[in-house]
Structure formats: C-alpha cells, structure tokens
VEXDODO-888547 format. One line per 10 residues: number of its first residue (from 1); their letters; for each residue z, y negated, x negated of C-alpha. Coordinates in steps of 0.2 Angstrom, whole numbers. Example, Ala and Ser with C-alpha at 12.3 -4.5 7.8 and 13.67 -1.06 7.14 Angstrom:
REM residues 2
1) as) 39,22,-62; 36,5,-68
This chain:
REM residues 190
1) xxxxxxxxxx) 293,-20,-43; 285,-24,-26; 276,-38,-23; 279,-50,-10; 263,-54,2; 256,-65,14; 238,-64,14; 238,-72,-4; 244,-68,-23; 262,-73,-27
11) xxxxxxxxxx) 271,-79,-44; 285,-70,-50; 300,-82,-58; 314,-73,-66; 330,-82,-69; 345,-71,-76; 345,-55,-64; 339,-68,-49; 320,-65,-43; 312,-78,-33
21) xxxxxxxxxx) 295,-75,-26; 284,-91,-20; 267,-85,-11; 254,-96,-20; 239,-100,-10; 221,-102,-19; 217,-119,-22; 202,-120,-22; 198,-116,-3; 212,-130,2
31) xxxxxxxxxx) 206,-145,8; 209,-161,-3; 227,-169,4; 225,-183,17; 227,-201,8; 244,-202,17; 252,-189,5; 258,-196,-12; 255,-184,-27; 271,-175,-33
41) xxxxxxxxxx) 279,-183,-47; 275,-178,-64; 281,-163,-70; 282,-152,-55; 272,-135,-55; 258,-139,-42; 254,-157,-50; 237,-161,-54; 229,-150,-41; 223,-152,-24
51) xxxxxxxxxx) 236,-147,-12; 236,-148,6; 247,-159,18; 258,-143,24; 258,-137,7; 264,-153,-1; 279,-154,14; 282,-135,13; 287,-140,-6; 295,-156,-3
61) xxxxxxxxxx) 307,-148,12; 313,-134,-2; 315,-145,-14; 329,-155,-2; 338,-138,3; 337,-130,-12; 352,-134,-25; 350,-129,-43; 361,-115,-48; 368,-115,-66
71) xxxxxxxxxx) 369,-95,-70; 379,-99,-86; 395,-102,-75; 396,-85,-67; 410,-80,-73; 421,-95,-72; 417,-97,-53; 421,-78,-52; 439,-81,-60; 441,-98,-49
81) xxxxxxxxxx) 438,-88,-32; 451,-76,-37; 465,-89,-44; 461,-102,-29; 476,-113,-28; 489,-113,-14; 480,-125,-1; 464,-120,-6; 470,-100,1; 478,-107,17
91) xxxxxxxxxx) 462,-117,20; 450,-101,17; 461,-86,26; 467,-98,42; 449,-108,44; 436,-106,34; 432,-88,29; 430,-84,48; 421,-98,53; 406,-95,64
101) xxxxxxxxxx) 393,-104,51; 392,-95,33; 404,-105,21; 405,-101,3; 420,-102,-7; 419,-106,-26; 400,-111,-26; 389,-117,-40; 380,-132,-40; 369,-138,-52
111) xxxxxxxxxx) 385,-138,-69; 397,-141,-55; 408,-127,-45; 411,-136,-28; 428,-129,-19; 419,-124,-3; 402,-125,2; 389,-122,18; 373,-124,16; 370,-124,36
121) xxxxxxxxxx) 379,-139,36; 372,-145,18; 394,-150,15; 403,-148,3; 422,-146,5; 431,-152,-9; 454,-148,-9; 460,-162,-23; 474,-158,-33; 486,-171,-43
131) xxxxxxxxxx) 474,-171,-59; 460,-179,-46; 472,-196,-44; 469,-201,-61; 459,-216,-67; 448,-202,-76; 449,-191,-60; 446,-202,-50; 427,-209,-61; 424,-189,-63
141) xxxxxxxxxx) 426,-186,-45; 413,-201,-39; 400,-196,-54; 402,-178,-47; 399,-182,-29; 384,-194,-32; 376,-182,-38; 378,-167,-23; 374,-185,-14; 358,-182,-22
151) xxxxxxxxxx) 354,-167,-15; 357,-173,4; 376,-165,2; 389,-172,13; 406,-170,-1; 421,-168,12; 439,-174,0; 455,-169,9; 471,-168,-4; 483,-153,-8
161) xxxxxxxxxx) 495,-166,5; 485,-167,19; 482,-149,21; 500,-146,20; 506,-160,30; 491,-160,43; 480,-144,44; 475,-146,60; 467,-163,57; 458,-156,42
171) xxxxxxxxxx) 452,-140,50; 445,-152,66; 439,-164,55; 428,-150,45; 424,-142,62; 418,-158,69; 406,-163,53; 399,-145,54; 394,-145,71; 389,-163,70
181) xxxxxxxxxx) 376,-156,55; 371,-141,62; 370,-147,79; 380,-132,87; 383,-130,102; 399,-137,111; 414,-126,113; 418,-121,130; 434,-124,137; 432,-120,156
C-alpha cells in the first residue's frame, strides 16, 4: 500500500474496507499553542501534546464536517436505495439525482440512514411516511434530528402529501436552502 505524504509521516486507520489517511506532523518541532486555544477534550487522539493553533482548528474544522459512518448498516441502506418508496423516487428521478450540487440518496449517518443527504449543503432531506405521524414517530423523529442537529445538519421534513400535492414548492424549497448554504450563485434568467 502506498503511503500518503506531505513532507511528514502519516497514520494509517482502517475501518471495514475504508482507509483513511491523516498526515501527522512531528510534535516536537511545533510551537506550544497560543493561550487562546483550549485543549481538546479528553479522549481525542492529539490530547495531551502540544499542538499548534492551525493544527488544533485543522482538527476542529474536520471534526464539524465529518459525520460518523456506521459500516454495520451497509446492507440495509443498499436495500433502502433500491426499494425507495413512491414519493421518495419522483423526488430523486425529477430533482434531485440531477441537481448541480452532489446529493446522496440513502446515506448513513452515525446508526441512522437519512433519506437524502448533501454534504455541500450540510442538509438532510428527510420524505415522512404515515408511520412518522405517530406519537412514537413523532418522539423518534425529533431525537433523530437533534442529533444530525449535532453535527451542524440542517434536517429538511416534507410528507409523502406535500410531494404529491406540491412538488414544485418542495423542489424550490430544497433548491433555495441549498443555494442559501452553499452560497451558489444565482440563477440567470436574462
């Protein structure tokens, strides 16, 4: 296996058949970190050693755009993209799936498999079915999106209803929060 460089040794991680590859810099010639930096909670791989003041915010911007991936439930998310449900299909083929900014379909995060999900846009798009009206749905659902709210995750919620009564609406509604967090550029109607 090749190893990644840039001008420094790396750490390998192996997760499942995933690789991730973090350049570690030696610590010993980094300067101490400024008074202003707070130490990184306990637990975390670089706490206890003297990091820098761009190391420590390299870490800290990773760790709000990176959202945990739970390997285990592979399959099932494999199964959910082919069996999506009737509104989730119009949503994906008639919008989505060409949409100018990356949107997955069927994603994992953390234990949970969020309908849609662009990472550009740090949104989740979730379609609700009956079973999400219920008193139990309904508790699920909120414990569910605090925590994507956790990881800076917007969590759109449109019903099975709205995108078959007003599919315009949703797909303006989506376009709009996308562009809105992504900062694209304005369409141009002239």
């Amino acid at each position: 296996m090749d190893k990644y460089h840039l001008a420094c040794d790396t750490i390998t991680f192996t997760k499942s058949l995933h690789i991730v590859m973090l350049p570690v810099l030696p610590f010993a010639s980094l300067p101490s970190p400024s008074p202003a930096v707070t130490p990184l909670p306990k637990g975390e791989a670089l706490a206890g050693r003297k990091v820098s003041a761009k190391r420590y915010a390299f870490i800290n911007t990773m760790k709000k755009t990176i959202v945990v991936k739970n390997f285990r439930m592979l399959e099932t998310a494999r199964k959910l993209r082919r069996e999506m449900t009737p509104q989730e299909t119009k949503l994906w083929y008639r919008f989505l799936r060409s949409y100018p900014v990356k949107i997955y379909k069927q994603r994992i995060i953390e234990s949970f498999i969020v309908d849609f999900y662009c990472a550009d846009a740090r949104l989740v798009i979730e379609i609700d079915g009956s079973q999400h009206y219920t008193e139990q749905g309904k508790c699920y659902d909120e414990e569910r999106s605090q925590i994507l709210r956790a990881y800076g995750l917007k969590v759109l919620r449109f019903s099975n209803r709205d995108i078959d009564r007003s599919f315009d609406s949703v797909c303006a509604q989506i376009h709009n929060i996308i562009q809105e967090r992504c900062a694209l550029p304005a369409d141009d109607d002239d």
